[in-house]
N, C-alpha and C positions, 0 to 999 in steps of 0.2 A: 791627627795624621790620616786618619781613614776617609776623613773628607775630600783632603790634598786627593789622595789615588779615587777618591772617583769623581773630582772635578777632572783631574787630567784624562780620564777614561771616556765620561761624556764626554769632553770638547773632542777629543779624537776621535770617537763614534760619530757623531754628526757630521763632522768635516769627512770619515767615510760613505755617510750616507747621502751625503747634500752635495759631496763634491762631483758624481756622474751628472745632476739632475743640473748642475747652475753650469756645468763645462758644456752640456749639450745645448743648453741656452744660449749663452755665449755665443758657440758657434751655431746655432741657424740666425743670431740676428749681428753676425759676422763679428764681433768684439775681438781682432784679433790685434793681435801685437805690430806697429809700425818699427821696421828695425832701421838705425842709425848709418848711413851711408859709408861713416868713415869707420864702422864697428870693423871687426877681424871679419872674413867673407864669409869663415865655418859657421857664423850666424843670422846670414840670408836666408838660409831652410828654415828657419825658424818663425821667419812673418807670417804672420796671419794665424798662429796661434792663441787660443785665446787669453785674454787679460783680465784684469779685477778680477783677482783669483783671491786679493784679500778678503773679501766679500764671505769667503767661504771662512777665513781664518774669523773674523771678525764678528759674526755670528754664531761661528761653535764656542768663543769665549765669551760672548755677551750672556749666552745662555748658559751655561755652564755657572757661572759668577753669579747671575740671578737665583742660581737653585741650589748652590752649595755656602754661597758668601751673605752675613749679614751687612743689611746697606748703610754701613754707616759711612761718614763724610771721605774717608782717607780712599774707600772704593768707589764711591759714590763720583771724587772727582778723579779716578784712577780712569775709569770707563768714561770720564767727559773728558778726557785728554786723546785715549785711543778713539773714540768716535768722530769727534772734533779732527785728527788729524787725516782719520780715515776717509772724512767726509771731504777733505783738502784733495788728497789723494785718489779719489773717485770722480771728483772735477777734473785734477789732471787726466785721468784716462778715460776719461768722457769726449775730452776737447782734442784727446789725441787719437783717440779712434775716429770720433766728428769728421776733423781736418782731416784726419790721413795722413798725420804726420806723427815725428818720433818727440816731438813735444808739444806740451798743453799750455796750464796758466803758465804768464810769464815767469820769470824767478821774481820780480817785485811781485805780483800779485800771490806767488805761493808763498816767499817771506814773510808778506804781510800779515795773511792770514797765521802762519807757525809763528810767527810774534805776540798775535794779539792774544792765541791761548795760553801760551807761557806764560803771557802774563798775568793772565786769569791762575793759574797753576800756581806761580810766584805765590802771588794776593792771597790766593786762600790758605795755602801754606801758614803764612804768616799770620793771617787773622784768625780763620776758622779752624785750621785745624794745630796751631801754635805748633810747629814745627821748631821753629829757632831757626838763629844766624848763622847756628857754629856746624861745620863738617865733621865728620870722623875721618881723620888722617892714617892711612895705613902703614903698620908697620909701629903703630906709635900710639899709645894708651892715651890720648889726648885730644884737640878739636880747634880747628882755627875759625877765629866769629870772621865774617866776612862785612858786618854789621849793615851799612847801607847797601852795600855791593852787592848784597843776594839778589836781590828780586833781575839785574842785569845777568846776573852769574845763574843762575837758573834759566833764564831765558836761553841764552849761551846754550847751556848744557843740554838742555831740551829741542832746540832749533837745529844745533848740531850732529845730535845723536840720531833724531829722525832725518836729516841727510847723508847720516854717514850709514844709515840701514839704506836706505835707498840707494847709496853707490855702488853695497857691497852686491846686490839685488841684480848680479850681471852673467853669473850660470848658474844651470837649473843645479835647482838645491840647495844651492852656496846659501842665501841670506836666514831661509828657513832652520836651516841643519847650524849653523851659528846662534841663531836664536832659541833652539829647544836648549842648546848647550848653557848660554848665559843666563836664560830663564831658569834653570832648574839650581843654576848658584844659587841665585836668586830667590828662591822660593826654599834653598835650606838656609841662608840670612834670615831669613824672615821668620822661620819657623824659629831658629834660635832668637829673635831678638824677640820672640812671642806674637808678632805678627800675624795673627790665623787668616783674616779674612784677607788680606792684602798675599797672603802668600797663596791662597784659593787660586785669587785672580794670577798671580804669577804663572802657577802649576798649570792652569788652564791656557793661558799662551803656550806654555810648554804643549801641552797635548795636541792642541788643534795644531801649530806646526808640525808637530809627527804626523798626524792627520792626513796636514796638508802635503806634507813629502809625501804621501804612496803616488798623489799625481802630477808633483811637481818634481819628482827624481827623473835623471838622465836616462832618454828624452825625454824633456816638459812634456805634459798636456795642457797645464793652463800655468802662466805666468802670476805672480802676486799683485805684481804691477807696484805705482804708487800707493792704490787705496789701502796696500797692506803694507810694504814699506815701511809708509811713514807712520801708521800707526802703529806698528809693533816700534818703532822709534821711539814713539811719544811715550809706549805705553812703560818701555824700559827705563828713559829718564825722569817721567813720573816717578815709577816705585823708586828710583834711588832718591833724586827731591828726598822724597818722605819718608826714608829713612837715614838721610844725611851722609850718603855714601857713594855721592858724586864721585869722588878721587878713585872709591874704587872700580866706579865701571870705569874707568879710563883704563883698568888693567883686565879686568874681567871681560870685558867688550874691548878691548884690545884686536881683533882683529877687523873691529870697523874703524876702531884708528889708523890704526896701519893704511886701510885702505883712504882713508880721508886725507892723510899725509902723504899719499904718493899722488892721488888730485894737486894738490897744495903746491906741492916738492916740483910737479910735471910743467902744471901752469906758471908757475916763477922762473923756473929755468929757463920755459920756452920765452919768456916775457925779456928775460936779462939777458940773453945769447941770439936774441934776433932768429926765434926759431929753431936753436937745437934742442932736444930732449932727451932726459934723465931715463926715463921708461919707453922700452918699446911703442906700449899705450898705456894710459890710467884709467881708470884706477886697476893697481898691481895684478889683478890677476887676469888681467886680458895680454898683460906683459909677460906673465909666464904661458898663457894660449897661443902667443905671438912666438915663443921661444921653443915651439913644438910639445908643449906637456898635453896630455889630453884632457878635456874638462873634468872628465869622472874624479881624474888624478888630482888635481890643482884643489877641487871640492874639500874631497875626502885627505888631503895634507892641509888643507886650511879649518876642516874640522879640529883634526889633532892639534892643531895651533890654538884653537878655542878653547880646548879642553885643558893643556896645558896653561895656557895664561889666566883659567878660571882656579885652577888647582893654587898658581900664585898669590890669584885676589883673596883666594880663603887662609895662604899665609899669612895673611897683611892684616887679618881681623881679630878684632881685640873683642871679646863678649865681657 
């Protein structure tokens, strides 16, 4: 237990101390934020702030995990999921500052790449670190084997989850302040299922998100961008992978669903109706920015929804 609080205390010391030094970098070699034409206008002030702010998150956990976590295989490929995704997502905001536009690699070329590690994730699951077929079904003392289906069904889960971080990754705070919430379920799963090293690295996402909110609270100083995004994505459907409790981040990370389903919901409608739309804008919480709430607002009621829907995922768990 004593480990858990000072891996979360490092990681958020460093992302204190690292985040003035790599924000002021950023900006003199202009790293700043290209903002989206058709976005809400209240987020034109905001270009040219800087971005790969994951950078800062991704390094107070790497280090953190090398000094409080033993390296064996289940962390070992926990940090080659988040690095691997982060490294995707450092390309994107590489090619998007490059251009000078509000997108980078294509979505085939980012696919691609969020496929080919799942699948590496899948595989070792299954071979190295014998994981199994079967999930924990919430609510329910029991396990459904998915038997060949896994290694698609992982991928899925994995591919999705770092895009549905990456949607919700749309006002300051919002993706961070969600993630210290589902990380810290997360890391008392782990501690109940005995987990120590794997919940190290949990706790340690936790902390360097806190970290990272003192400079990514309303107003930003530096964006997470995709490099973080998507690795804290990667980094959350990892640990579920690995501890078979896929179904419950669908309730725990609930509020990156939501926002993935109103992408989903927004894009179909406007496809089927020639144009009309279900949401102001998507993902949902530019539709509540659109309907006059103020960002601070919309933040801090979608935290409470995290917290709440974490509180649920821990009803659902059977020890």
């Amino acid at each position: 237990m004593v480990d858990l609080i000072y891996a979360a205390t490092m990681a958020f010391v460093i992302c204190l101390l690292t985040g003035p030094i790599l924000i002021n970098w950023f900006t003199r070699l202009e790293f700043g934020q290209n903002i989206r034409e058709v976005g809400p206008k209240a987020h034109y002030k905001k270009a040219g702030t800087p971005t790969m702010g994951g950078i800062i998150i991704i390094l107070a956990v790497l280090v953190s995990t090398l000094v409080f976590a033993d390296l064996g295989p289940e962390v070992i490929i926990a940090l080659f999921v988040t690095l691997g995704y982060g490294f995707l997502g450092l390309l994107d905001d590489v090619i998007n500052i490059i251009a000078k536009r509000s997108e980078g690699l294509t979505p085939r070329q980012k696919l691609l790449g969020q496929v080919i590690i799942a699948t590496i994730l899948a595989a070792a699951a299954l071979i190295k670190l014998d994981v199994g077929t079967e999930l924990l079904i919430p609510y329910y003392d029991g396990t459904i084997d998915l038997g060949v289906l896994f290694i698609p069904f992982v991928v899925a889960v994995v591919v999705g989850t770092s895009n549905a971080v990456n949607l919700t990754d749309g006002l300051d705070g919002l993706a961070a302040g969600i993630t210290i919430i589902v990380t810290i379920t997360y890391a008392y799963i782990l501690f109940l299922f005995g987990e120590m090293e794997l919940a190290i690295f949990t706790i340690a996402i936790a902390g360097a998100c806190l970290g990272f909110s003192w400079f990514n609270s309303y107003p930003a100083q530096v964006f997470m961008g995709d490099t973080g995004s998507l690795a804290l994505g990667g980094a959350l459907a990892t640990i579920a992978v690995l501890t078979r409790t896929e179904l419950f981040l669908l309730i725990i990370g609930g509020v990156y669903v939501i926002e993935t389903l109103s992408v989903m919901i927004q894009v179909s409608f406007f496809k089927l109706t020639g144009g009309k739309r279900v949401f102001k804008m998507s993902p949902i919480h530019h539709h509540f920015e659109k309907s006059g709430w103020a960002e601070s607002k919309i933040v801090v009621r979608f935290w409470i929804l995290a917290i709440f829907l974490s509180l649920i995922g821990l009803m659902g768990l059977s020890v």
